[in-house]
C-alpha positions in Angstrom: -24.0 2.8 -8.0 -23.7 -0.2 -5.6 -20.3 -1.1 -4.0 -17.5 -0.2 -2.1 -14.7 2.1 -3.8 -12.0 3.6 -2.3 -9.9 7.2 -3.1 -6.5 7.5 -1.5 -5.1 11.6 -2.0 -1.6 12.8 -0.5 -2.2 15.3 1.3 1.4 16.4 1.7 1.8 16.7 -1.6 -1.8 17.8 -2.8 -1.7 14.9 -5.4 -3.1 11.7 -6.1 -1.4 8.5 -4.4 -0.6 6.9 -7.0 0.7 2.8 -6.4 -0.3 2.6 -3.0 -1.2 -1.2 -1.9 -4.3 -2.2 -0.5 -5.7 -5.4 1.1 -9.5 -5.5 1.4 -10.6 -8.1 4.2 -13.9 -9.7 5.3 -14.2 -9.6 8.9 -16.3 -12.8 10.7 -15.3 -13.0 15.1 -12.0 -13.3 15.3 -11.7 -14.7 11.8 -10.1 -12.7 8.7 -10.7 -13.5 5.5 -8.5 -11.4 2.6 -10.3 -10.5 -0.2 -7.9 -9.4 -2.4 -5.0 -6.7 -2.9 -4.7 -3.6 -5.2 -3.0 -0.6 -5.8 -3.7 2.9 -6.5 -3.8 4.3 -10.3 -2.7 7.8 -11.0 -5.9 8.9 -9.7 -5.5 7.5 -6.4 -8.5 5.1 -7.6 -8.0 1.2 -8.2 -8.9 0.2 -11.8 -11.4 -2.2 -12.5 -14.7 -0.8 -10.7 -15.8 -1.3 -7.4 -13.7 -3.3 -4.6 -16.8 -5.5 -4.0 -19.7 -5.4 -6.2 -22.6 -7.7 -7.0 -22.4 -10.9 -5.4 -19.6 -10.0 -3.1 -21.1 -6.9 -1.8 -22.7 -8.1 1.5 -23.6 -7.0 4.9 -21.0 -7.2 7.1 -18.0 -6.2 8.9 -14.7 -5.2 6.4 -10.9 -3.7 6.5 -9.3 -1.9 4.4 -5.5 -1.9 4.9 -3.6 1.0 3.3 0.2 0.9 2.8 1.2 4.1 3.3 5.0 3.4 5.2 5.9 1.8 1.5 4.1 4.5 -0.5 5.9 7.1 1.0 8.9 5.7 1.3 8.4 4.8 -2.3 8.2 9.0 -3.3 11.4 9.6 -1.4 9.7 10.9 2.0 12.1 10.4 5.1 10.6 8.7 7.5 11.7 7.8 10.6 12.3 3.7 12.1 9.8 2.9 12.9 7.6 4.9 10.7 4.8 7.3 12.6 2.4 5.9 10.5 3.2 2.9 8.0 -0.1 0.1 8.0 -3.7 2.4 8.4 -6.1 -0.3 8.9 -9.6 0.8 8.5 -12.3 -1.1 10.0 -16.0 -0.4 9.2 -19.4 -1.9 8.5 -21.5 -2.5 5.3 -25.5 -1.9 6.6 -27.1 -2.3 3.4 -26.2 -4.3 0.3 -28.1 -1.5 -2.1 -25.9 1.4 -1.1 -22.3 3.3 -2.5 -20.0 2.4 0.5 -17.2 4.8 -0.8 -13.9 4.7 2.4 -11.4 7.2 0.9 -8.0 8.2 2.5 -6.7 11.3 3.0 -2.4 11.0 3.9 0.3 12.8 4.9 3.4 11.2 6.7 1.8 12.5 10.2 -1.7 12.2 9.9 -4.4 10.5 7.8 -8.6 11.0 8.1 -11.5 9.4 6.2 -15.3 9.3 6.2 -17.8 7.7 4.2 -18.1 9.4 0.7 -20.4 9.4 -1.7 
């Protein structure tokens, strides 16, 4: 598989997140082009295949901007104002247009990671 897919998992409560909103951009200089927006299915994947495939999957500079402030607020979690954590903007790089870029999230209120999966 070619593309970039995405996996977001709540670590705090060892599920899925399910309707979190993400914004995919296309980064050029200072320039930021949004690609689209999605949300999360119950499997903490977004529906419809890859988040750029085919034509749209190109070299380049991306971010991926995970809502997690109104997920969690969302599944009842107290957070404080501000939030500790509320946008996670990821920023990474596409190298070669034949590969599986795969950027999943892993969340709690207090902390988040990710790494490129396969």
């Amino acid at each position: 598989m070619t593309g970039l897919t995405t996996h977001v998992l709540d670590a705090a409560q060892g599920t899925p997140a399910e309707g979190l909103t993400i914004e995919l951009y296309r980064l050029s200089g200072d320039h930021r082009e949004k690609l689209k927006t999605v949300q999360t299915n119950s499997d903490g994947r977004v529906d419809g295949g890859p988040l750029l495939a085919g034509e749209s999957f190109k070299v380049g500079q991306y971010e991926l901007v995970f809502h997690a402030g109104d997920y969690l607020r969302g599944k009842g979690v107290a957070l404080p104002e501000p939030a500790f954590l509320d946008i996670i903007p990821i920023r990474f790089g596409i190298a070669d247009e034949s590969g599986h870029y795969h950027v999943p999230l892993l969340l709690s209120p207090y902390s988040y990671s990710t790494y490129r999966g396969s």
